[in-house]
ROSE-4610 file (N, C-alpha, C; in Angstrom, 1 decimal, always signed):
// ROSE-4610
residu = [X/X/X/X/X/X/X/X/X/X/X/X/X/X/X/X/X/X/X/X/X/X/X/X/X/X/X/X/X/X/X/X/X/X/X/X/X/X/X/X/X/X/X/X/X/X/X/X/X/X/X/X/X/X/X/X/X/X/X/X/X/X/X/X/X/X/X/X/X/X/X/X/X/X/X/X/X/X/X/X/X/X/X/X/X/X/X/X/X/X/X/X/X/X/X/X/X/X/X/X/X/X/X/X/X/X/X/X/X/X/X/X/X/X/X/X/X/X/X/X/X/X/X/X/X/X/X/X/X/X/X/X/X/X/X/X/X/X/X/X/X/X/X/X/X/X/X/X/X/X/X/X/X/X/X/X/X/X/X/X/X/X/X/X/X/X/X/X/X/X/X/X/X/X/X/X/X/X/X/X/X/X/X/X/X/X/X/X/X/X/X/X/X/X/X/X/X/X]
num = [1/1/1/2/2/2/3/3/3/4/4/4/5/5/5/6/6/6/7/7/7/8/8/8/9/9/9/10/10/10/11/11/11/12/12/12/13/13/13/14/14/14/15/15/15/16/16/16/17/17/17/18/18/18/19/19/19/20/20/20/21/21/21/22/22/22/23/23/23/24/24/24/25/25/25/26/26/26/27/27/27/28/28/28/29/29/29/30/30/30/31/31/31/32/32/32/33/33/33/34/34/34/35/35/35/36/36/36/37/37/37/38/38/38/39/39/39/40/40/40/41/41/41/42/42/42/43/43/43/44/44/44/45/45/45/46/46/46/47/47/47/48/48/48/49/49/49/50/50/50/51/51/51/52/52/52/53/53/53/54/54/54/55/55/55/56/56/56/57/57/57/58/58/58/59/59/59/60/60/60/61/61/61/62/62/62/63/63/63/64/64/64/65/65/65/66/66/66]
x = [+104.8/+103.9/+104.3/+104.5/+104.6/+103.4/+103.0/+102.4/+103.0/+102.0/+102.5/+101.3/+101.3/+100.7/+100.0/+99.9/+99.7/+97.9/+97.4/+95.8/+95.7/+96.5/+96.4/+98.2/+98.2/+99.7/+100.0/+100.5/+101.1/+102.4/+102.2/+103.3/+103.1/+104.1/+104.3/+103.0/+102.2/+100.8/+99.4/+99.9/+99.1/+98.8/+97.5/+97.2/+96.1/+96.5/+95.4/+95.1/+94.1/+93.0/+92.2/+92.1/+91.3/+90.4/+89.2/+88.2/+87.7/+86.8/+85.9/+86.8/+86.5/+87.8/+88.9/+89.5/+90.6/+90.4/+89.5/+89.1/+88.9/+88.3/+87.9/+89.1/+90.4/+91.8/+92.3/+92.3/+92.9/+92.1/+90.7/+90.1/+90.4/+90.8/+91.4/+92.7/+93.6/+94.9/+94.8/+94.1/+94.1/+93.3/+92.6/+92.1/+92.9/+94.1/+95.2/+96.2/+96.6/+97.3/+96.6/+95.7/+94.7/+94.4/+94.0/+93.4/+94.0/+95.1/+95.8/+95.1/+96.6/+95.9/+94.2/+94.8/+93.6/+92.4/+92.4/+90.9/+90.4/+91.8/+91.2/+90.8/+91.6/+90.8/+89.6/+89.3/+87.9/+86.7/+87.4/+86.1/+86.0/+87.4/+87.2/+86.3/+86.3/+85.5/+84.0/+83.6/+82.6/+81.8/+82.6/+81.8/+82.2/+82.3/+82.5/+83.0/+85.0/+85.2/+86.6/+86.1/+87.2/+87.1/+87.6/+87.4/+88.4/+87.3/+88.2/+87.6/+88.1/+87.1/+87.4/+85.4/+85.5/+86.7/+87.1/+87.7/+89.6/+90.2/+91.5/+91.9/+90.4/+90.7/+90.7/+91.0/+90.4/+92.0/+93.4/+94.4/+94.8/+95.7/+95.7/+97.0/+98.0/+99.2/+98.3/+97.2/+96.3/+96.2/+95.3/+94.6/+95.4/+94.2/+94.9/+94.6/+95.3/+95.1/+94.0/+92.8/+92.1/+92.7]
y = [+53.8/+54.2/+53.6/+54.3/+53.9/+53.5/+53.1/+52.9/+53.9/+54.7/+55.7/+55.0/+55.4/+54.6/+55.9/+56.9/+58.4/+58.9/+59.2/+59.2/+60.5/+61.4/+62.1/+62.4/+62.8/+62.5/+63.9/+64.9/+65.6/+65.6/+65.3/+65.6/+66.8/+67.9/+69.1/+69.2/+70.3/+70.8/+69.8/+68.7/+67.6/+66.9/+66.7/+66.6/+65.0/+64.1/+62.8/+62.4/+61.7/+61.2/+60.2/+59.1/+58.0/+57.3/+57.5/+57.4/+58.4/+58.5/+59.8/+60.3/+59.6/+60.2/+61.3/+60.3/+60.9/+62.3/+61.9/+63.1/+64.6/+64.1/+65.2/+65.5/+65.0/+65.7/+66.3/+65.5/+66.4/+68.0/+67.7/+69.4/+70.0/+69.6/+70.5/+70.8/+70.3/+70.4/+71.4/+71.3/+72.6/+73.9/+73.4/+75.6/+75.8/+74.2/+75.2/+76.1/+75.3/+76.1/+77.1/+77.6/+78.8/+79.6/+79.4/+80.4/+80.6/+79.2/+79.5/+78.0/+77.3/+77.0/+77.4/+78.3/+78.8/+78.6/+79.2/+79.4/+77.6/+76.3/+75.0/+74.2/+75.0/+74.6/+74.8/+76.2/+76.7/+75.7/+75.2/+74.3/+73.4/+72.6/+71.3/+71.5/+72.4/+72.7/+72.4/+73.4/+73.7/+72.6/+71.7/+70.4/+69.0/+69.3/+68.7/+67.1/+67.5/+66.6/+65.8/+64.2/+64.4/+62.5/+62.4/+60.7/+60.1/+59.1/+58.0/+56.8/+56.1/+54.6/+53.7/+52.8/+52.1/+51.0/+50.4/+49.1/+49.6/+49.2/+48.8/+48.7/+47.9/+47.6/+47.6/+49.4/+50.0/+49.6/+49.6/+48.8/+47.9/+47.2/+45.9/+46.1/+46.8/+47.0/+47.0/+47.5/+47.6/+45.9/+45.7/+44.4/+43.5/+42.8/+41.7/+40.5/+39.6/+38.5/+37.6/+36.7/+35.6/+35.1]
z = [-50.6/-49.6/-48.3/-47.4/-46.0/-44.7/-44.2/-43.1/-41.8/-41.1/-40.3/-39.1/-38.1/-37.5/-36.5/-37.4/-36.4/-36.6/-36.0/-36.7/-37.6/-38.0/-38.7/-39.4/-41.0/-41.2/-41.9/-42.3/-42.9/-43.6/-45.0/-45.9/-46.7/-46.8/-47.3/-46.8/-48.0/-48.0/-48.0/-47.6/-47.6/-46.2/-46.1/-44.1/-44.9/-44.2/-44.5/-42.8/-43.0/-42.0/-42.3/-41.6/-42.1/-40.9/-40.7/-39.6/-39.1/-38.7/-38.2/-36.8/-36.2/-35.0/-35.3/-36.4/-36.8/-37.6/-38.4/-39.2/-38.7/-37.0/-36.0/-35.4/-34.9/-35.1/-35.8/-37.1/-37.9/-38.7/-38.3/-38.1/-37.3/-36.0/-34.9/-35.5/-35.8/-36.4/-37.0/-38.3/-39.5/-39.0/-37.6/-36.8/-36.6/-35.6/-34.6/-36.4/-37.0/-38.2/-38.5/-38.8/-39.2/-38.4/-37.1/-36.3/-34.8/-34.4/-33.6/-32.4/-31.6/-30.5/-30.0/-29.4/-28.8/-29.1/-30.4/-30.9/-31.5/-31.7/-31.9/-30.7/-29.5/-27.6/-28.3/-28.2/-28.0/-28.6/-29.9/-30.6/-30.2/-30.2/-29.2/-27.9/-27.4/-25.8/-26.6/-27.6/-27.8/-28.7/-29.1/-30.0/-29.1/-27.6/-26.9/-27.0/-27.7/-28.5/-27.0/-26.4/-25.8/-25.9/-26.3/-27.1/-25.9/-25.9/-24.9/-25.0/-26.1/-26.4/-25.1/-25.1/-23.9/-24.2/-25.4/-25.4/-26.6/-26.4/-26.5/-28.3/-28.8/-29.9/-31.5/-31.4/-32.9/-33.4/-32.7/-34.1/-33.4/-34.4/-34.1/-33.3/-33.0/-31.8/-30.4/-30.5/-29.0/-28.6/-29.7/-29.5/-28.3/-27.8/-25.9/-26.7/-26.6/-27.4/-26.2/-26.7/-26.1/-25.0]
């Protein structure tokens, strides 16, 4: 097993996600595969999905040291 450092990963027919954030990418991911760009804009617009954490330090490459 490798460490990927991507918030959502695909190997072959296999899509992983780990945190809610992420989990909400990688549902956008599998509309855009299914239904097209477009129509995974459309839901992101519509589940008013646009993440921008206030602080730095959900992994530890972010982290500002004391």
């Amino acid at each position: 097993m490798t460490y990927l450092p991507q918030r959502y990963v695909r190997s072959g027919n296999i899509i992983t996600a780990a945190g809610v954030s992420a989990g909400v990418d990688m549902a956008l991911y599998l509309a855009s595969l299914i239904a097209g760009d477009d129509t995974a804009k459309a839901i992101q617009l519509a589940v008013e999905y646009d993440p921008r954490p206030p602080f730095a330090s959900a992994m530890p490459r972010k982290r500002v040291p004391n």
